[in-house]
C-alpha positions in Angstrom: 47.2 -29.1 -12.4 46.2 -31.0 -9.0 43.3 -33.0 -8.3 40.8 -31.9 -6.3 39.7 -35.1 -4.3 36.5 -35.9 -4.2 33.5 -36.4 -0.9 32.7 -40.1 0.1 29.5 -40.8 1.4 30.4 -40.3 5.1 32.5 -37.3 4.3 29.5 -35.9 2.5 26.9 -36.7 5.1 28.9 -35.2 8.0 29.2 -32.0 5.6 25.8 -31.7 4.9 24.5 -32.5 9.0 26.4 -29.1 9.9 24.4 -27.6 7.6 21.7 -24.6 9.7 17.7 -25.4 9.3 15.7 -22.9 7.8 14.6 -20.9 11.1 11.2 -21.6 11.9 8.5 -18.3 12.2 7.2 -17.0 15.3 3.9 -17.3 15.5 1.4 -14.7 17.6 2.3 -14.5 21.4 5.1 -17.0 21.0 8.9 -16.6 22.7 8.3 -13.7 24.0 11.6 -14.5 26.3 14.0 -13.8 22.7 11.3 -11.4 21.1 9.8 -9.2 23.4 6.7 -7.3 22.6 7.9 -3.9 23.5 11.9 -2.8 22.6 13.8 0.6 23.7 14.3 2.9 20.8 18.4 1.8 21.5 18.0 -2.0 21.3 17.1 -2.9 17.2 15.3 -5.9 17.0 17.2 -8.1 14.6 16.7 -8.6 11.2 14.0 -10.6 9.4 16.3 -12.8 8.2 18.5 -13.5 11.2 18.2 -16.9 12.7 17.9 -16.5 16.0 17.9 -20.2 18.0 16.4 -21.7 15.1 13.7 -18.7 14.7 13.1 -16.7 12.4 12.3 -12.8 13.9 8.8 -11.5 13.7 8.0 -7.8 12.1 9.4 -5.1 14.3 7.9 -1.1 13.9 9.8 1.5 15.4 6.7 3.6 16.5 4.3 5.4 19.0 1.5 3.5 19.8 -1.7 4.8 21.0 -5.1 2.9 22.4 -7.8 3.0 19.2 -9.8 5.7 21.8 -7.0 7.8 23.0 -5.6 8.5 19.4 -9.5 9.3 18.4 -9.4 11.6 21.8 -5.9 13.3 21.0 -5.9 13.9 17.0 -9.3 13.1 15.1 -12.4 13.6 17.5 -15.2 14.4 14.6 -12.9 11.5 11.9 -12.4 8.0 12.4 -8.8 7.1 12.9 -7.4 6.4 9.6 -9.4 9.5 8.1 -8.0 11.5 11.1 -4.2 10.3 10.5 -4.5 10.8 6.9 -6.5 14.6 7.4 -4.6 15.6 10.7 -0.6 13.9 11.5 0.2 13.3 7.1 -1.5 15.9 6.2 0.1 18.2 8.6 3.8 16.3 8.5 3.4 17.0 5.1 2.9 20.7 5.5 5.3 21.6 7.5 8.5 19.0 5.9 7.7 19.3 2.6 9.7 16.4 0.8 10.2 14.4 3.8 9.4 10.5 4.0 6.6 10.9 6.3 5.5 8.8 8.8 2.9 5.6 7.8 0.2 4.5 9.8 -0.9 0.8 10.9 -3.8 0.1 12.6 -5.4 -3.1 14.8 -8.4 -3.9 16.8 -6.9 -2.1 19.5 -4.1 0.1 18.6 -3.1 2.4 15.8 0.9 3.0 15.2 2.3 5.7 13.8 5.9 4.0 12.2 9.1 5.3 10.6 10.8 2.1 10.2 10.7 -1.6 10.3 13.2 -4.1 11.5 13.2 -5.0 7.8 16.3 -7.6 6.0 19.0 -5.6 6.9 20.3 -5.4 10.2 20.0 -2.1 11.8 21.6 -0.1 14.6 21.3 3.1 16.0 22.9 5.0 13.4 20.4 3.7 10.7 17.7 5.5 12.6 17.0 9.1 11.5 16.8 11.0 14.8 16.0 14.0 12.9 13.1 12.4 11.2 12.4 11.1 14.6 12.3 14.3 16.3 9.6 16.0 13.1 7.1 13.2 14.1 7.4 13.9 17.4 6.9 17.8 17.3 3.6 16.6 15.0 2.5 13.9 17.8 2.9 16.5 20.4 5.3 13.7 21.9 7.6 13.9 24.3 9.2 10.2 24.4 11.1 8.7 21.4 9.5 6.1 19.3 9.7 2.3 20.6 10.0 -1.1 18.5 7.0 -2.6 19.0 6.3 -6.2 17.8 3.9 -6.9 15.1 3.1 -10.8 16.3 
């Protein structure tokens, strides 16, 4: 059986300083040049766990997004928002695509977000996104454009 030689010290050191950092996380409002805040349904942010130039990817929704009072205006005008989602867009996806994922609902200070996916641990591309679940939530939404990844920091 052959020996299998064994690292020095210098051999060992040079092995190790190849080794890749942990990425660092993006914090709120930071490189936007690599992580923009708004992404084309087409172009899938990368995965949570890529490292991307020593960064780790913020949260990615592939949503619509409406303004806190235009979402009140268009869906729930005698509910707040979240009891307007819940009575209103689930309640109604629901109804009509019975044993369908339906869509989940995220809300901020200023926006709510209606989401069907997140960027997630696992890369995704185009054909990971379920048009037809995409085109259900946008006959509910009344919509006419696709959903866009928006960025959660």
């Amino acid at each position: 059986m052959a020996e299998t030689p064994s690292l020095d010290a210098e051999h060992y050191k040079a092995l190790y300083a190849q080794a890749v950092p942990q990425p660092t996380r993006v914090r709120r409002g930071q490189r936007f040049d690599l992580f923009p805040p708004v992404l084309p349904m087409h172009i899938c942010p990368p995965e949570l766990s890529a490292n991307v130039q020593g960064l780790s990817p913020p949260p990615y929704k592939l949503a619509w997004r409406y303004r806190m009072d235009d979402f009140q205006a268009k869906f729930c005008k005698e509910f707040g928002v979240f009891t307007g989602f819940q009575m209103y867009n689930h309640a109604q996806f629901l109804a009509k695509y019975p044993g369908q994922d339906a869509p989940a609902f995220d809300l901020d200070s200023e926006f709510c977000t209606i989401y069907i996916r997140t960027n997630g641990y696992k890369r995704i591309t185009m054909e990971d996104i379920d048009m037809d679940l995409v085109e259900k939530v946008k006959s509910i939404l009344e919509e006419q454009d696709p959903p866009m990844w928006y960025r959660n920091l």
